[in-house]
PDB file of N, CA, C and O in Angstrom:
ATOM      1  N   UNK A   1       2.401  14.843  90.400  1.00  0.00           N
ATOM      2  CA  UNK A   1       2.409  13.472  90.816  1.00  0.00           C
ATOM      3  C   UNK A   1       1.685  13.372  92.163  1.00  0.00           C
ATOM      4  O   UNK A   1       1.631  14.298  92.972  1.00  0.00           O
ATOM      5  N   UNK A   2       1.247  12.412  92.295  1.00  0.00           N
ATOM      6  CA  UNK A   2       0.396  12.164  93.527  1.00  0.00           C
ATOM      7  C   UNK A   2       1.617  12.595  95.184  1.00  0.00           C
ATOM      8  O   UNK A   2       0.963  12.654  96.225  1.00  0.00           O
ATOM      9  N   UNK A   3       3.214  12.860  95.360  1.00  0.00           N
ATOM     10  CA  UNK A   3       3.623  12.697  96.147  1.00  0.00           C
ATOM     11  C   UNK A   3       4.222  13.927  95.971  1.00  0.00           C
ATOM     12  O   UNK A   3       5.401  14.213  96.184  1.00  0.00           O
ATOM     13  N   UNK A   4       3.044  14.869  95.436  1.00  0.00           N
ATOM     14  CA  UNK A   4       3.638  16.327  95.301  1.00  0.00           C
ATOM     15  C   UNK A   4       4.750  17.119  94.169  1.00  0.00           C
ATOM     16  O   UNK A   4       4.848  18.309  93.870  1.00  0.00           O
ATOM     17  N   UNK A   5       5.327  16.210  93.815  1.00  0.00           N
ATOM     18  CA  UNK A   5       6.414  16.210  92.762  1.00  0.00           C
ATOM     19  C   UNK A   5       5.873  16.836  91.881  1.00  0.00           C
ATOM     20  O   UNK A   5       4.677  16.630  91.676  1.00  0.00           O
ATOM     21  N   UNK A   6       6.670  17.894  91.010  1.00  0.00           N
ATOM     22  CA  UNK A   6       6.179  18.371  89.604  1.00  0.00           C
ATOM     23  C   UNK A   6       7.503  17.952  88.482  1.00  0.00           C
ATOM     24  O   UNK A   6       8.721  18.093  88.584  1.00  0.00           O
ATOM     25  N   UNK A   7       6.545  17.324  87.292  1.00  0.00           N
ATOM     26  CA  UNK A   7       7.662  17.503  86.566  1.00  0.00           C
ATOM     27  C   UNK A   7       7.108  18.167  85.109  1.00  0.00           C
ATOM     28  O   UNK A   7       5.935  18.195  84.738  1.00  0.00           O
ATOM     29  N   UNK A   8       8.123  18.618  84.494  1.00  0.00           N
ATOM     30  CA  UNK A   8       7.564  19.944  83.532  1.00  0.00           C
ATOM     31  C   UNK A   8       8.179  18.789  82.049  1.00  0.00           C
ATOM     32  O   UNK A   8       9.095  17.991  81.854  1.00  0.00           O
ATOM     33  N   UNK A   9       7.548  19.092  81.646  1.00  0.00           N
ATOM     34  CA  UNK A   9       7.594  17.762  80.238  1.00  0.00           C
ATOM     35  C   UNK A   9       7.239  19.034  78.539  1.00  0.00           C
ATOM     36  O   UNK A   9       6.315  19.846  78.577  1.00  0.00           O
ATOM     37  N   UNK A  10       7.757  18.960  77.840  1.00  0.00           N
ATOM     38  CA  UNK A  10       7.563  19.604  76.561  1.00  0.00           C
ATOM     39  C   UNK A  10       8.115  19.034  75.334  1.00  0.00           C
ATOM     40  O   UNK A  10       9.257  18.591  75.206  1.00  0.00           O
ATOM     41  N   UNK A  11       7.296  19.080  74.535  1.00  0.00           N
ATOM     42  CA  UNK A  11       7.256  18.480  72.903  1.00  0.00           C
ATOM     43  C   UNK A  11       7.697  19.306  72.346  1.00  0.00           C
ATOM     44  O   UNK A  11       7.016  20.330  72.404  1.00  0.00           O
ATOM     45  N   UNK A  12       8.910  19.404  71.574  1.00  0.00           N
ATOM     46  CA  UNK A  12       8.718  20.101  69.983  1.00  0.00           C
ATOM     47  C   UNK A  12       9.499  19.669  69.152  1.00  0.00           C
ATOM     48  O   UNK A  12      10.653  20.076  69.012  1.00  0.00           O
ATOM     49  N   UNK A  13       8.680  18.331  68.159  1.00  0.00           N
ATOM     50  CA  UNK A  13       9.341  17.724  67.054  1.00  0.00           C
ATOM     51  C   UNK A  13      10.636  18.101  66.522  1.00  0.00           C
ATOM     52  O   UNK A  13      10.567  19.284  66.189  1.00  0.00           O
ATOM     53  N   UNK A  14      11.825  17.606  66.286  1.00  0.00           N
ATOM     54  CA  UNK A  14      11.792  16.030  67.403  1.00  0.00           C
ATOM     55  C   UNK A  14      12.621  16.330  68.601  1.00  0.00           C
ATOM     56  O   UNK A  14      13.805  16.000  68.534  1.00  0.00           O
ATOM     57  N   UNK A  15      12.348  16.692  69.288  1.00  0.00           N
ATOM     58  CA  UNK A  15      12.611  16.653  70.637  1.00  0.00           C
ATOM     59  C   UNK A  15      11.692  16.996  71.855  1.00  0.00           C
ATOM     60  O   UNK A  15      10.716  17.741  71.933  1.00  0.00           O
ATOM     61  N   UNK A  16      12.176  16.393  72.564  1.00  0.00           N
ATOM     62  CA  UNK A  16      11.504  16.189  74.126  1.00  0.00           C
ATOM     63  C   UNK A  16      12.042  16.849  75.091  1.00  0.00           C
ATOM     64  O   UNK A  16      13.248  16.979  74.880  1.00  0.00           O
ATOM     65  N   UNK A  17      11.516  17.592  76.590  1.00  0.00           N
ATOM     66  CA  UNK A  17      12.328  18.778  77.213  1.00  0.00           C
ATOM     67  C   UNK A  17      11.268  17.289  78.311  1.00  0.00           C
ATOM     68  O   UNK A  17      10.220  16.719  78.010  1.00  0.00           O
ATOM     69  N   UNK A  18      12.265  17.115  79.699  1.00  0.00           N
ATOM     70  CA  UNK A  18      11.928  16.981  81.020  1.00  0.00           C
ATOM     71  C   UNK A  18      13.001  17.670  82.097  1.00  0.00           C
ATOM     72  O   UNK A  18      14.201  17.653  82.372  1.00  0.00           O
ATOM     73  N   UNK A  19      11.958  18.182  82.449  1.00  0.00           N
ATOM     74  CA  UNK A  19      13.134  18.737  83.677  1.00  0.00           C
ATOM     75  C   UNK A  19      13.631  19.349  82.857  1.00  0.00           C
ATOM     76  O   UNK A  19      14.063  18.393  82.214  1.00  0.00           O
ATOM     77  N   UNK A  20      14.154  20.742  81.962  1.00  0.00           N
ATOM     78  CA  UNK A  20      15.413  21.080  81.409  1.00  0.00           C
ATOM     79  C   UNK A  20      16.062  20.533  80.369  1.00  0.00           C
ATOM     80  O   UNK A  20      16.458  21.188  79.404  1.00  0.00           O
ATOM     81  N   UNK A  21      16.234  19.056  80.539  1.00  0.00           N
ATOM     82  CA  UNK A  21      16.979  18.427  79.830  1.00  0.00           C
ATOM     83  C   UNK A  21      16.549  18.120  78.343  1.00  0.00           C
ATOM     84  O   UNK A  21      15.465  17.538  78.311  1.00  0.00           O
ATOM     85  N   UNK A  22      16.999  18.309  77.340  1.00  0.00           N
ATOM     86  CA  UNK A  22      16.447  18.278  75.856  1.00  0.00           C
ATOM     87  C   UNK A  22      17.336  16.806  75.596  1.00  0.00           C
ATOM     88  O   UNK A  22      18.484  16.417  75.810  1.00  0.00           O
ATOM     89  N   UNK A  23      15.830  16.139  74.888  1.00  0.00           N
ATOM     90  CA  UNK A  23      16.181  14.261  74.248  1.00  0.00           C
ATOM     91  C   UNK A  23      16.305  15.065  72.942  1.00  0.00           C
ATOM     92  O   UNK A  23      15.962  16.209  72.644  1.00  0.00           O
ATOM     93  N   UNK A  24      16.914  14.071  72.265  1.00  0.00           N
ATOM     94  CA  UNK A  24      16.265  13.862  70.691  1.00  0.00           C
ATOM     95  C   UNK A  24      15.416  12.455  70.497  1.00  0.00           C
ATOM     96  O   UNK A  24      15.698  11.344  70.946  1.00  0.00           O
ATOM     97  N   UNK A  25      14.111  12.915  69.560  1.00  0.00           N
ATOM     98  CA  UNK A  25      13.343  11.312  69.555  1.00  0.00           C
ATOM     99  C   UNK A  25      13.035  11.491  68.141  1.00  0.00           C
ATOM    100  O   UNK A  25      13.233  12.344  67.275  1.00  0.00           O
ATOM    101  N   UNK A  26      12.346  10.093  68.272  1.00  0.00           N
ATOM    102  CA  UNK A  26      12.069  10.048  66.432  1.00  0.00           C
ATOM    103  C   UNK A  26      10.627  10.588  66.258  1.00  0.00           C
ATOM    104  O   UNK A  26      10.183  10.508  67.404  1.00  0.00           O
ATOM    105  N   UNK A  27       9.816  11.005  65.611  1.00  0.00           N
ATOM    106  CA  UNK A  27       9.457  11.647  65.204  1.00  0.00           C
ATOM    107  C   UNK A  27       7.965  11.472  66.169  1.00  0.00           C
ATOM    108  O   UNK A  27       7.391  12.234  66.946  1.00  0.00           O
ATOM    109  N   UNK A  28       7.665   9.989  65.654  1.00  0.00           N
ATOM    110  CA  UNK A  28       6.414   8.930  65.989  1.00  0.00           C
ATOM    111  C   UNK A  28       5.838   9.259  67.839  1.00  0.00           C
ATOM    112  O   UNK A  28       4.660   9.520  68.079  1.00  0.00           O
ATOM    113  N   UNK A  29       6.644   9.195  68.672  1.00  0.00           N
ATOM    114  CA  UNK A  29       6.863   9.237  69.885  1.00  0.00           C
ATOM    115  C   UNK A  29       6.489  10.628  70.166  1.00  0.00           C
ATOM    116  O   UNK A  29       5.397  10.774  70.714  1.00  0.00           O
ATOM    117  N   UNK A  30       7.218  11.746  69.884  1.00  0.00           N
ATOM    118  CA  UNK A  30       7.384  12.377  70.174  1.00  0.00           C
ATOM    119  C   UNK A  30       6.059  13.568  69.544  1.00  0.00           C
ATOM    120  O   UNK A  30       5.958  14.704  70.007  1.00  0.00           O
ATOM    121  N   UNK A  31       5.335  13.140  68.670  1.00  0.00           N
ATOM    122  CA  UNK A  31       4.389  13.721  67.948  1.00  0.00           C
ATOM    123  C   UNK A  31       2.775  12.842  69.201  1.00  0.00           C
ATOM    124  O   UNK A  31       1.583  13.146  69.166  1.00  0.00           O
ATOM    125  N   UNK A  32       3.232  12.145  69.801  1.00  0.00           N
ATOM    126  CA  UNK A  32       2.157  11.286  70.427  1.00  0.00           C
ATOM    127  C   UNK A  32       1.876  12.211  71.675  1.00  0.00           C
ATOM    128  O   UNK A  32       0.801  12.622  72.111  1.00  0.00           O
ATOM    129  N   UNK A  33       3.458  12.458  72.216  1.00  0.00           N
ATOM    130  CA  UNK A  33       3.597  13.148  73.504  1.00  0.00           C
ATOM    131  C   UNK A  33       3.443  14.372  73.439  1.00  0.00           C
ATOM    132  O   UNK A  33       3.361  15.082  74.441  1.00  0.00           O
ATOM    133  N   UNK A  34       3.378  14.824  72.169  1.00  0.00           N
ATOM    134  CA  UNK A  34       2.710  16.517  72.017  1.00  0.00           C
ATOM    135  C   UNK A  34       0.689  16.442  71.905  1.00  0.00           C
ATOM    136  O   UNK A  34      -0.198  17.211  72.274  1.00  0.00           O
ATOM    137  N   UNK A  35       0.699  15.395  71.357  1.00  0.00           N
ATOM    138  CA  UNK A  35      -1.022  15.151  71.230  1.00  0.00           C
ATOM    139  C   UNK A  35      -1.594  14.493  72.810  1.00  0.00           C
ATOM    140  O   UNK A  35      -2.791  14.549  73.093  1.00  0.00           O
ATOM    141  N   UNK A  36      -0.717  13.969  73.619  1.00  0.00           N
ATOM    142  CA  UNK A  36      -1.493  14.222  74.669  1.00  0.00           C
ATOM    143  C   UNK A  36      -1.373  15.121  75.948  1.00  0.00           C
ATOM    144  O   UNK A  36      -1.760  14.923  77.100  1.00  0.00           O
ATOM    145  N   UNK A  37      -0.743  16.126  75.399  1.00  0.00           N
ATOM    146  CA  UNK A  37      -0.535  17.447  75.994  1.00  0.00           C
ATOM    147  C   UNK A  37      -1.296  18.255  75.835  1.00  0.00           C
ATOM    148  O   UNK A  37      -1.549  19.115  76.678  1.00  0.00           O
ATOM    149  N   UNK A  38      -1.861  18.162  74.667  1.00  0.00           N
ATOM    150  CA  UNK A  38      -2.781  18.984  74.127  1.00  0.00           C
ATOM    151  C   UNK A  38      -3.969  18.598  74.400  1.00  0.00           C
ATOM    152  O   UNK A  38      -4.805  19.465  74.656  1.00  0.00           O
ATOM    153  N   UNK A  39      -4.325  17.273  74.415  1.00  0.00           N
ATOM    154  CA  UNK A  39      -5.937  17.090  74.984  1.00  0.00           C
ATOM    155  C   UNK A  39      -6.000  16.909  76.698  1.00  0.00           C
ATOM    156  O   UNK A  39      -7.111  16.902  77.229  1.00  0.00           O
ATOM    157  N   UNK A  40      -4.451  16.726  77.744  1.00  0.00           N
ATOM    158  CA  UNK A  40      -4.875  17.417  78.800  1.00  0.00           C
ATOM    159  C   UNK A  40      -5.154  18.666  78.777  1.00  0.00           C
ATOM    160  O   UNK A  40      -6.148  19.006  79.418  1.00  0.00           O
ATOM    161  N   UNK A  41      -4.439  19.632  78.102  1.00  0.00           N
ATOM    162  CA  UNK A  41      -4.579  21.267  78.044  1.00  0.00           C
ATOM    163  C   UNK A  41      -6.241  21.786  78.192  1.00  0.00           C
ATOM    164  O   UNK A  41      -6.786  22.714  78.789  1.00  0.00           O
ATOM    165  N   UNK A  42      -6.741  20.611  77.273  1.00  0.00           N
ATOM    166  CA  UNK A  42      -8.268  21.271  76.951  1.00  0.00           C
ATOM    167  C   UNK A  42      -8.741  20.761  77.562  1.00  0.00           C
ATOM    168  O   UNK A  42      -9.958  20.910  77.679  1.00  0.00           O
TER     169      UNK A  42
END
């Protein structure tokens, strides 16, 4: 983040990891937030 902050974010259908903490999401969302992980990666 611009104020130095890191936050660590991970996809793996269906769920979402921030910080540690594991969501459950529906499928749609959570397949979006793995595809733009992947085209920052590259």
């Amino acid at each position: 983040m611009k104020d130095g902050n890191v936050i660590e974010i991970g996809s793996y259908n269906p769920f979402s990891f921030i910080d540690g903490k594991c969501y459950k999401t529906k499928y749609e969302p959570c397949e979006k937030l793995n595809s733009l992980g992947s085209k920052l990666i590259k």
